[in-house]
Structure formats: C-alpha cells, structure tokens
N, C-alpha and C positions, 0 to 999 in steps of 0.2 A: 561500271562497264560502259561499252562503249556501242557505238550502233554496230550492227554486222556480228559482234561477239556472243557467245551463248555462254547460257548458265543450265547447269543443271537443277534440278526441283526434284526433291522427294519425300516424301511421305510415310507416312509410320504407325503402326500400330492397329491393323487395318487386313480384312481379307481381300477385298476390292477396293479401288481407287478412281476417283472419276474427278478429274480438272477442268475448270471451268474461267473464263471461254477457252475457246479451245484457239484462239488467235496466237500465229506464232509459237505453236508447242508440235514438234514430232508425233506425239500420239494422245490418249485424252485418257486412258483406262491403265495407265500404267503406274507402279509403284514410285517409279522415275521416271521424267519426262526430259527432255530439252528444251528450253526457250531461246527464242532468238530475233528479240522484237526492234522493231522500230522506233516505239517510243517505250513512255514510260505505261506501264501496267499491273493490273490487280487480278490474282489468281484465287479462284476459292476451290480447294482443294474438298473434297464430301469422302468419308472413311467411312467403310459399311464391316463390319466384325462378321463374324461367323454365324451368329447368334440374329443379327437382321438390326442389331444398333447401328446409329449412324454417328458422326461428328463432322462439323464443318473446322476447317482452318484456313485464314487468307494470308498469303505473301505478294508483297509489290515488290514489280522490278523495274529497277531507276537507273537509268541510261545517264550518261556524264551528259552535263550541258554547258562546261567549260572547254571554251576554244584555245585553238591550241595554234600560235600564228607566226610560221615557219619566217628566218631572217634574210632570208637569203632563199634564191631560186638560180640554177645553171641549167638555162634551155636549150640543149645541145642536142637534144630528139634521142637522146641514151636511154630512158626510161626512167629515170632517176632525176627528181626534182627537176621535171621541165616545167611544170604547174605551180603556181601557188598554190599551194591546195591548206588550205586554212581546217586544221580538222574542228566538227562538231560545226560548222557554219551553218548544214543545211538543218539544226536547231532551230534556229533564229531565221525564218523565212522571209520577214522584213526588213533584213538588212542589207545596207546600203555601205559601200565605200566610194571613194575617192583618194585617186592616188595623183602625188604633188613631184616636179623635181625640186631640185636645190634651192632652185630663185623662191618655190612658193607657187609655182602655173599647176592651175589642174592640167592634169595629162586628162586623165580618165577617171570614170564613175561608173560604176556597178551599181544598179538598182537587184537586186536578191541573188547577187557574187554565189558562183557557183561551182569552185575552183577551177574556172577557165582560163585564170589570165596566165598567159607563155612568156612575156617580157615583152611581148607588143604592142606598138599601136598602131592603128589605120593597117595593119597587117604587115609592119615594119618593124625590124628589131629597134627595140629601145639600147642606146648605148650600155656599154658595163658601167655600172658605177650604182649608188646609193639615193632609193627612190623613198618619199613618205607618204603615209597613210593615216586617213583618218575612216575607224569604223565605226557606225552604227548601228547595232543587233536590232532596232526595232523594236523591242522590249520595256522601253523608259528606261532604261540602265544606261551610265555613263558612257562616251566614247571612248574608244578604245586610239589611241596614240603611238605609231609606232614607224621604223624603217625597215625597209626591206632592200638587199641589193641584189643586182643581175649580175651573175659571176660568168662570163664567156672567156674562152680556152678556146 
C-alpha cells in the first residue's frame, strides 16, 4: 500500500480488543480498526476472552517504497500533470536530482525533490521537448536514469 491509503485490521476470537500503538489507527478498543500510516509499522493486537485470558498477536504494515517516475508532465495550470510529481519520493528524504537537456547542460538540481518542478526554470517555462534526469534516493541504491518531456498545447 501506499502512503495516504488505509487498511483495515481485525481481530478475532476475543471479548475485547485493545491495539497497540495506537499511532495512525481510528480507534484502539475495537474489534476492527483502520490504519492509515505514514511509514512502515508494528501493531500488537492483546484479545482478552470472557473468562479474563488474554493472547497477544502482531501485524506490520508496509507501505510501497518503490517510486513510481511519471514521463511526461503538461504544465498548462488544468490540474492535471502540471507537477512532476514522482510518487513515493518523499520515501527517500535524501534524494537528490538533476535535470540535463539534449546537449548534456544541467538545467537544475533538487536537493530532497518534492514534486515541485512545473517545467520551469529561474521561473520561465522551459520549451516543449524531452528533458533527462539523473536520481539519487539517498539510500546507497543505484541511480536511477531516465527522460521526461514538457508536453505544451
């Protein structure tokens, strides 16, 4: 799943239910809960019977940390792909880009890219045509290699 997205959690076999931490969950005493975290996390679920037994059970919930790095951006102020918006970047807090044109010139460089860039630079539209990119996540993991073009209409 993905950040923003929820899952549900339930539990079983049990007169009362008590979730733990309670970070990211709708309620804490419920048979079902929702979660809807930010990162990744460990739930430890405690089942108490009728009778005053108890059981523990834990579940982790793991949020995608593959990005996802859109080809193309049309910054026409519609609403719709004005942004690069690189999903799962804000993952990867240490990363760094740079974006090249044709000849090889750095245009620009993102130190922790935050899907701001509109197709500008110095606050001037960059022509239409096909720009490249070199990422860094910050993570020790390979660079990532790629183009992306400015579609104007």
């Amino acid at each position: 799943m993905n950040v923003g997205e929820s899952v549900a959690l339930q539990g079983f076999g049990g007169e009362s239910f008590s979730w733990s931490p309670m970070q990211w969950l709708d309620a804490a005493n419920q048979q079902i809960v929702t979660s809807t975290p930010d990162d990744d996390i460990e739930y430890t679920l405690t089942v108490t019977s009728a009778l005053g037994c108890t059981d523990e059970a834990k579940v982790w919930v793991l949020l995608e940390k593959e990005i996802d790095i859109p080809n193309a951006i049309t910054p026409n102020n519609d609403g719709f792909n004005d942004f690069w918006k690189i999903r799962n970047i804000e993952r990867y807090p240490d990363n760094s880009i740079m974006l090249f044109d044709r000849e090889g010139n750095l245009l620009l460089e993102f130190a922790t890219y935050q899907n701001e860039w509109n197709g500008e630079m110095n606050g001037k539209p960059l022509p239409m045509g096909t720009y490249f990119y070199i990422i860094e996540l910050g993570d020790g993991s390979k660079e990532i290699r790629g183009a992306v073009s400015i579609i104007r209409r």
